[in-house]
N, CA, C and O atoms as a GROMACS GRO file, in nm:
protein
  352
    1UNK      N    1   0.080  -0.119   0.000
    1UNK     CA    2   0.000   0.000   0.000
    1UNK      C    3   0.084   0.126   0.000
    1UNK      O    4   0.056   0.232  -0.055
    2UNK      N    5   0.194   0.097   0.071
    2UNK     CA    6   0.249   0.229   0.038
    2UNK      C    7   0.325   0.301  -0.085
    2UNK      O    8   0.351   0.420  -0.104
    3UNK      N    9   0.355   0.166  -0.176
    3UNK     CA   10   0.396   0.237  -0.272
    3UNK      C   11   0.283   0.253  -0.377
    3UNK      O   12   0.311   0.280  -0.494
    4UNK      N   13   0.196   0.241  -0.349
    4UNK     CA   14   0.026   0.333  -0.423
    4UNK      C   15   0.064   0.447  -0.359
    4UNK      O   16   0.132   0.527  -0.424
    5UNK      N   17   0.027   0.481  -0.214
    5UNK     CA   18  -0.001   0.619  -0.212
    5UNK      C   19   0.154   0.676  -0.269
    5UNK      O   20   0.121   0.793  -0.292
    6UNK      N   21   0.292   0.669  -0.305
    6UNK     CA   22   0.357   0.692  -0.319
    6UNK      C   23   0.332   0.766  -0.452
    6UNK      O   24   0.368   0.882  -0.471
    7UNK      N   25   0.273   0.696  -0.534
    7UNK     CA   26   0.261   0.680  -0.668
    7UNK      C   27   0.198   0.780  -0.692
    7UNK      O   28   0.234   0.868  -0.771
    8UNK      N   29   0.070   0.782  -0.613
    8UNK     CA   30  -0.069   0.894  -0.638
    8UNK      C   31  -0.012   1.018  -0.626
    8UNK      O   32  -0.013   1.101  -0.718
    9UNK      N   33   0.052   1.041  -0.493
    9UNK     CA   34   0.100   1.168  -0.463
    9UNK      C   35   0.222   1.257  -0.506
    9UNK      O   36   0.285   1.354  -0.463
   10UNK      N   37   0.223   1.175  -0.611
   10UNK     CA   38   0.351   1.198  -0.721
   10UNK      C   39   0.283   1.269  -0.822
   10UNK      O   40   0.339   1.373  -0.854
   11UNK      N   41   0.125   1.230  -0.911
   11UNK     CA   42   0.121   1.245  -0.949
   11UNK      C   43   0.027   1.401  -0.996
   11UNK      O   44  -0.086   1.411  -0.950
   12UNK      N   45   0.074   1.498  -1.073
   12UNK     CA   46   0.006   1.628  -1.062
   12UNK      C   47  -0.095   1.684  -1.178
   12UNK      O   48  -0.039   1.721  -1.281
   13UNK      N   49  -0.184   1.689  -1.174
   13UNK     CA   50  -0.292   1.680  -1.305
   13UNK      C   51  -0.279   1.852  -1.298
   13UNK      O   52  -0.264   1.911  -1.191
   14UNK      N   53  -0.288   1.917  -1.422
   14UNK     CA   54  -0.257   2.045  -1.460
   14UNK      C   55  -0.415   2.106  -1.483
   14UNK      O   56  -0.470   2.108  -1.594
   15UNK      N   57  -0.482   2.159  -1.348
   15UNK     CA   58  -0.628   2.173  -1.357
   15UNK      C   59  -0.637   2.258  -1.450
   15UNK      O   60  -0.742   2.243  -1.512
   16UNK      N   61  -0.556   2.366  -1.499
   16UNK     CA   62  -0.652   2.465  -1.598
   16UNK      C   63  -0.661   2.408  -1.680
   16UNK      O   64  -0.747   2.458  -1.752
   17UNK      N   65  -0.606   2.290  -1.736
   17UNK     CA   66  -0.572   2.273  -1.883
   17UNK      C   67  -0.706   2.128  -1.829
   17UNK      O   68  -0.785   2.091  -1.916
   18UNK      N   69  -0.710   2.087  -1.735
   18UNK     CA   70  -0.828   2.001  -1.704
   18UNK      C   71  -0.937   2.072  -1.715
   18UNK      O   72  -1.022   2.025  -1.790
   19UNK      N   73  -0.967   2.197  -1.648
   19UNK     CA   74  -1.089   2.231  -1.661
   19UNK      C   75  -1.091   2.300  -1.821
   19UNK      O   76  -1.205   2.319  -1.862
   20UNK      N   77  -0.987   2.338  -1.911
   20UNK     CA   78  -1.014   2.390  -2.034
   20UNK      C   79  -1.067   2.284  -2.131
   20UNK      O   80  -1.118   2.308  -2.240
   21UNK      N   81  -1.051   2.189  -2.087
   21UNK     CA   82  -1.064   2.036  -2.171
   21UNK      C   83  -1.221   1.961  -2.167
   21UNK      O   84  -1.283   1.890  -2.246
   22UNK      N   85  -1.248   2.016  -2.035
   22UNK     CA   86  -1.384   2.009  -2.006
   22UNK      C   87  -1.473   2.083  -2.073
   22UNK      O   88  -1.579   2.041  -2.119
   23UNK      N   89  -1.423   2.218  -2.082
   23UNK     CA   90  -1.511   2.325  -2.170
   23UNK      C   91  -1.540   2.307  -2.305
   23UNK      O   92  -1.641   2.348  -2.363
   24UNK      N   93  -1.463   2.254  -2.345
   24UNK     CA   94  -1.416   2.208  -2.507
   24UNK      C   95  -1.481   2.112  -2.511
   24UNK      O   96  -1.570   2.121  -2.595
   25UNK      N   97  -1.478   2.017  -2.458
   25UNK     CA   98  -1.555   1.935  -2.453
   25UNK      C   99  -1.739   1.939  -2.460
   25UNK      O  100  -1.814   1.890  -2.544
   26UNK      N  101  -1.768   2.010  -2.349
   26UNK     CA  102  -1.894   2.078  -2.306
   26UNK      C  103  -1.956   2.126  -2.480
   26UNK      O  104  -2.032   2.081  -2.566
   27UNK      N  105  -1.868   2.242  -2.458
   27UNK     CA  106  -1.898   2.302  -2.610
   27UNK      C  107  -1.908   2.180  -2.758
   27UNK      O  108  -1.993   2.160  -2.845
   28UNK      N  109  -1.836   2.148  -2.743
   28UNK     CA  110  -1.891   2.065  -2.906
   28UNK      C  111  -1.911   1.938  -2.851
   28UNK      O  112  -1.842   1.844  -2.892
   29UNK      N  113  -1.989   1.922  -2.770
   29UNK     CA  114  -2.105   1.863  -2.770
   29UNK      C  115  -2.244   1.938  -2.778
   29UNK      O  116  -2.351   1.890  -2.814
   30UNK      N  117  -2.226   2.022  -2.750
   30UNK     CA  118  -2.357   2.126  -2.752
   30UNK      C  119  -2.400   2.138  -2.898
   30UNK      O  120  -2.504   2.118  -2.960
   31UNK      N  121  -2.260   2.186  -2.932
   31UNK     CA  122  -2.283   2.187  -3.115
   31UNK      C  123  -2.308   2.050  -3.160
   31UNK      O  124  -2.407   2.057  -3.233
   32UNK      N  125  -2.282   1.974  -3.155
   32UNK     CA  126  -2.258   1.829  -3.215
   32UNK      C  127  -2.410   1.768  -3.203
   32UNK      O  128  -2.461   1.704  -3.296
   33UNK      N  129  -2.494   1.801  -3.045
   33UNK     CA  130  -2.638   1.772  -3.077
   33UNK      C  131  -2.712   1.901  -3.183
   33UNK      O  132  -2.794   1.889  -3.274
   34UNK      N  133  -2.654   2.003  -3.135
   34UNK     CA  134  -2.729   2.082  -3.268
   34UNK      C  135  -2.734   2.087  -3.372
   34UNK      O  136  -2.827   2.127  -3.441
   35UNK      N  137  -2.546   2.012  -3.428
   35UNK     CA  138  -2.612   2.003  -3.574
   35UNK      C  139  -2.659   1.823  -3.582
   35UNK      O  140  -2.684   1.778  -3.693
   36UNK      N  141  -2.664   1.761  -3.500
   36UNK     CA  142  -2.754   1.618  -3.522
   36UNK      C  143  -2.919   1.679  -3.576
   36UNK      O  144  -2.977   1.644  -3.679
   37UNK      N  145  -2.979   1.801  -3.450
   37UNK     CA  146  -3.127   1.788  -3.463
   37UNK      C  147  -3.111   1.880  -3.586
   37UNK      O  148  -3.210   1.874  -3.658
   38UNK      N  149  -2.999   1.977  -3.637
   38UNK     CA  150  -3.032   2.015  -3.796
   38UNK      C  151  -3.039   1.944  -3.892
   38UNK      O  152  -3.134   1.963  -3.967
   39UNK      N  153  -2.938   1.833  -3.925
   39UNK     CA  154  -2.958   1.740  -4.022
   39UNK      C  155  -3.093   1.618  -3.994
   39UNK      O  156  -3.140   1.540  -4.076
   40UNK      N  157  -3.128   1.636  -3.861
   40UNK     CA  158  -3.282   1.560  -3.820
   40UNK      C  159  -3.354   1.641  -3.883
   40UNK      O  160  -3.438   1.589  -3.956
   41UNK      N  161  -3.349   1.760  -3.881
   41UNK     CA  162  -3.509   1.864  -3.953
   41UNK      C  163  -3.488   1.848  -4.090
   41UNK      O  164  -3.576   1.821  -4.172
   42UNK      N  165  -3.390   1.862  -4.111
   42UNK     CA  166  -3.377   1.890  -4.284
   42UNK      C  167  -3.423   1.737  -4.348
   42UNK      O  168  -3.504   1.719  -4.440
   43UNK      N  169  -3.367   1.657  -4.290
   43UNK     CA  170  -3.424   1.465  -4.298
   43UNK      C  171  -3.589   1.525  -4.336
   43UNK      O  172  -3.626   1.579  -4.441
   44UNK      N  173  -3.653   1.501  -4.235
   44UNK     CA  174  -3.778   1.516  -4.209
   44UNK      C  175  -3.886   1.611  -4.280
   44UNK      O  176  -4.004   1.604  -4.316
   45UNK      N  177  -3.816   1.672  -4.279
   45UNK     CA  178  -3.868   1.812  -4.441
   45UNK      C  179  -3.856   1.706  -4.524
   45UNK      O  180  -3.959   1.675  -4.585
   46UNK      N  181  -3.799   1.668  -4.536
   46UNK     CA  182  -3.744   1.618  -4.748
   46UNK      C  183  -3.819   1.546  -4.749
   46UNK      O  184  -3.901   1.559  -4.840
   47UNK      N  185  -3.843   1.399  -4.629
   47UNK     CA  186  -3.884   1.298  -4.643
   47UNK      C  187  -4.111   1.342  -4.675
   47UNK      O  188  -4.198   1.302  -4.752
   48UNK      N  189  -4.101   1.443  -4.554
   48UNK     CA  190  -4.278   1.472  -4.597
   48UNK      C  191  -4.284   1.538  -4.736
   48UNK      O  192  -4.388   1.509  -4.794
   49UNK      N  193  -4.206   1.615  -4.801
   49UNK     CA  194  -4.206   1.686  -4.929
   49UNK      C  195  -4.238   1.514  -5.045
   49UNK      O  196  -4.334   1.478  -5.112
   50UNK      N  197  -4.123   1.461  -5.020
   50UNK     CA  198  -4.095   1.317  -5.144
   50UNK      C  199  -4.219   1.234  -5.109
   50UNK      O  200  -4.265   1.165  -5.199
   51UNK      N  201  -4.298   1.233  -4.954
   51UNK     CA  202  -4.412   1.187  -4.958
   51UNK      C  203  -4.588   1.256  -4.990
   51UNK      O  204  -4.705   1.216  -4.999
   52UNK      N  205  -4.520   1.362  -4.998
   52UNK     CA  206  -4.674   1.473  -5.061
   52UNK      C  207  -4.669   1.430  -5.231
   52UNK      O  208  -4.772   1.416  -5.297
   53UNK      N  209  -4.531   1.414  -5.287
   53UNK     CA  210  -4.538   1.441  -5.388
   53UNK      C  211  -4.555   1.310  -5.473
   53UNK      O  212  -4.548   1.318  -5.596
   54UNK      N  213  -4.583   1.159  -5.397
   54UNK     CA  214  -4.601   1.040  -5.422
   54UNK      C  215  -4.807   1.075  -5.502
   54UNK      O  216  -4.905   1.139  -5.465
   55UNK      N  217  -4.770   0.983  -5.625
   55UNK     CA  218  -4.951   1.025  -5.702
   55UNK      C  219  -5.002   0.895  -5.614
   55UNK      O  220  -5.116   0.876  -5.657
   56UNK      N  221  -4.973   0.782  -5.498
   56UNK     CA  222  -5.060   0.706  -5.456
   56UNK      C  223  -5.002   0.705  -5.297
   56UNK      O  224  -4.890   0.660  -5.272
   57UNK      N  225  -5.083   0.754  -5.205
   57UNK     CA  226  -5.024   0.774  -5.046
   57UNK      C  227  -4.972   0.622  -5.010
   57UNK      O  228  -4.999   0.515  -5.063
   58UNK      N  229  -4.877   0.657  -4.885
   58UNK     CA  230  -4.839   0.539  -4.863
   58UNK      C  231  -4.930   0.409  -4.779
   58UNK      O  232  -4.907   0.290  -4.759
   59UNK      N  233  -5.042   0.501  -4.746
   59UNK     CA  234  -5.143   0.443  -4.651
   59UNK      C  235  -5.203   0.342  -4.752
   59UNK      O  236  -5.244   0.233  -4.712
   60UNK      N  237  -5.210   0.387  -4.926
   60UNK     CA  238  -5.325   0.332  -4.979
   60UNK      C  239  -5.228   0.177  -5.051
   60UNK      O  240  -5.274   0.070  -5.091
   61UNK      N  241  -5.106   0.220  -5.046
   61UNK     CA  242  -5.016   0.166  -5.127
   61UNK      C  243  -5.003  -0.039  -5.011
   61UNK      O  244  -4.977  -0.154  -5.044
   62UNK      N  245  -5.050   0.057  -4.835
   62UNK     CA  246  -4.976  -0.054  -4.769
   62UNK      C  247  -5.123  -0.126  -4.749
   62UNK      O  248  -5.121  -0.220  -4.670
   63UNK      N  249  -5.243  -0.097  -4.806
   63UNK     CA  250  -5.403  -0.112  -4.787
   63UNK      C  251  -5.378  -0.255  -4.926
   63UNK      O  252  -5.426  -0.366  -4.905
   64UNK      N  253  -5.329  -0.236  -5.006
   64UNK     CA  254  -5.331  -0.282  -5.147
   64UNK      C  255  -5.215  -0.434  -5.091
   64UNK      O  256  -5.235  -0.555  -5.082
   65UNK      N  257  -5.116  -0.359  -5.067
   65UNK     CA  258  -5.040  -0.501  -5.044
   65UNK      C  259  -5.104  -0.626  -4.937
   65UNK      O  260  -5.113  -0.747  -4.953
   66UNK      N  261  -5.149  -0.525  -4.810
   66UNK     CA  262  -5.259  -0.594  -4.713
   66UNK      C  263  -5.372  -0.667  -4.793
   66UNK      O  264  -5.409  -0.781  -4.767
   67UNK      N  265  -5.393  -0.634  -4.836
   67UNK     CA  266  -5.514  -0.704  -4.935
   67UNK      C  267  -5.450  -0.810  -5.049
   67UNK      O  268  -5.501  -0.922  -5.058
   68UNK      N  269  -5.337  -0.773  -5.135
   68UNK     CA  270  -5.270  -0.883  -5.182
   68UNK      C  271  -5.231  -0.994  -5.082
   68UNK      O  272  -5.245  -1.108  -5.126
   69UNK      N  273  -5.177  -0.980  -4.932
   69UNK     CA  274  -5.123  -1.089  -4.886
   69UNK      C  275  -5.266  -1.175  -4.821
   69UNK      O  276  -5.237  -1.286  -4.777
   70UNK      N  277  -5.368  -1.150  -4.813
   70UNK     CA  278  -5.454  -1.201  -4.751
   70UNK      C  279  -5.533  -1.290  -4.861
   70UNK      O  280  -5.606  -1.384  -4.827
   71UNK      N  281  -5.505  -1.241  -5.044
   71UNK     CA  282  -5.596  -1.300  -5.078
   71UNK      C  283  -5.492  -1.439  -5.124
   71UNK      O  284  -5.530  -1.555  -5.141
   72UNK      N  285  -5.357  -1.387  -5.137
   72UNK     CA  286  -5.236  -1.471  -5.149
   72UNK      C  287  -5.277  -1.648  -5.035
   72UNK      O  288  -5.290  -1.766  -5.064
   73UNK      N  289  -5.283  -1.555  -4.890
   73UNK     CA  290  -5.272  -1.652  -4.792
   73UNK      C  291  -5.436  -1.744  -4.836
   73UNK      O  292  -5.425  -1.856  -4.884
   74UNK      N  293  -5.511  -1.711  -4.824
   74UNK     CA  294  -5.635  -1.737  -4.842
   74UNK      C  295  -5.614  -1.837  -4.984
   74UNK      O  296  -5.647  -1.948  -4.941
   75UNK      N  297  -5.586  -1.851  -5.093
   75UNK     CA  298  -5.564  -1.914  -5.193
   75UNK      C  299  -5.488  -2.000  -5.164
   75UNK      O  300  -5.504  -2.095  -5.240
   76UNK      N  301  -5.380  -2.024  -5.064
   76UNK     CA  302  -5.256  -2.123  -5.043
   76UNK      C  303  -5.364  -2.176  -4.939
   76UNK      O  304  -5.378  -2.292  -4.979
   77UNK      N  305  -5.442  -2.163  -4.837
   77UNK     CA  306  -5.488  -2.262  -4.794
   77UNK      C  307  -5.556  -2.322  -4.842
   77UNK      O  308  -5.552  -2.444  -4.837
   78UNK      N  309  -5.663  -2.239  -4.918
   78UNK     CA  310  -5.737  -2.376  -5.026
   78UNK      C  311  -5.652  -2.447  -5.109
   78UNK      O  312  -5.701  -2.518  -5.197
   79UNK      N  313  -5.585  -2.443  -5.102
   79UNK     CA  314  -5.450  -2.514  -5.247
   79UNK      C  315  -5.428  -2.623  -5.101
   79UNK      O  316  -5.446  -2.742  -5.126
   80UNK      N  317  -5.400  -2.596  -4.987
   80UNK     CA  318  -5.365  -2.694  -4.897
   80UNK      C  319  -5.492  -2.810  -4.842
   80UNK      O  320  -5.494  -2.926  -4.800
   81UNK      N  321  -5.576  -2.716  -4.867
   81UNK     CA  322  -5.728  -2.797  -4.791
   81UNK      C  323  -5.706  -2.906  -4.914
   81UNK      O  324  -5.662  -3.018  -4.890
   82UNK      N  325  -5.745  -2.860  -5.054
   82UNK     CA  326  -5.798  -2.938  -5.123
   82UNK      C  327  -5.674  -3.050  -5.164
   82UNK      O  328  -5.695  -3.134  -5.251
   83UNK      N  329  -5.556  -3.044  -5.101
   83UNK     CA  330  -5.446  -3.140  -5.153
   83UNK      C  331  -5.446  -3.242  -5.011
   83UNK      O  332  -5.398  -3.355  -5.009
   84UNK      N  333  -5.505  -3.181  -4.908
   84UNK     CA  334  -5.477  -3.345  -4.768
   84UNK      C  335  -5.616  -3.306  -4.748
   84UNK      O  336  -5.626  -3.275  -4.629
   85UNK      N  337  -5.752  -3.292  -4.821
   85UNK     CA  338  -5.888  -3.289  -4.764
   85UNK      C  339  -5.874  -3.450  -4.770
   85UNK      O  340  -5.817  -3.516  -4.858
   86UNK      N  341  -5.951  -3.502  -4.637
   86UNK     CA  342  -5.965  -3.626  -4.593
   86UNK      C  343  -6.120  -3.658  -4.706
   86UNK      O  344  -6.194  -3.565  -4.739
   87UNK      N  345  -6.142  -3.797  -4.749
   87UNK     CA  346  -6.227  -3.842  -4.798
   87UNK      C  347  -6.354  -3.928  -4.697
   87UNK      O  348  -6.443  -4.010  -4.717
   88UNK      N  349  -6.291  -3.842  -4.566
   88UNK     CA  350  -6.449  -3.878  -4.435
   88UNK      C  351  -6.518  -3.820  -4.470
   88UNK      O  352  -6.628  -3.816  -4.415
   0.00000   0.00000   0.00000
């Protein structure tokens, strides 16, 4: 143990340049979320613009496929009924 505290009390951390490092730090992170939520807005603009400007909404587009997979599924079970329908 004593040559820990030996060690510790040797050693001298240069606070201004600690606390300047902190600041710097502080700071571009501040910036660094601000320009995250700028390139988030500008995202989000573009993306509602490229979706106004779609000639079939995406609501009607995911209504159509919903309806393709059901009549899909619905056809594969009769394809299944009528290939193991029991002759009871």
């Amino acid at each position: 143990m004593v040559t820990n505290r030996r060690i510790l009390s040797e050693v001298r951390v240069n606070r201004s340049m600690l606390a300047g490092g902190m600041v710097l730090t502080a700071i571009g992170s501040v910036l660094g979320a601000a320009g995250a939520a700028m390139v988030c807005a500008a995202l989000l603009t573009a993306g509602r613009k490229w979706v106004r400007s779609l000639e079939t909404p995406p609501a009607a587009l995911a209504q159509r496929a919903l309806r393709d997979v059901k009549t899909a599924s619905a056809a594969g079970w009769e394809a299944w009924r009528a290939e193991h329908s029991s002759p009871n």
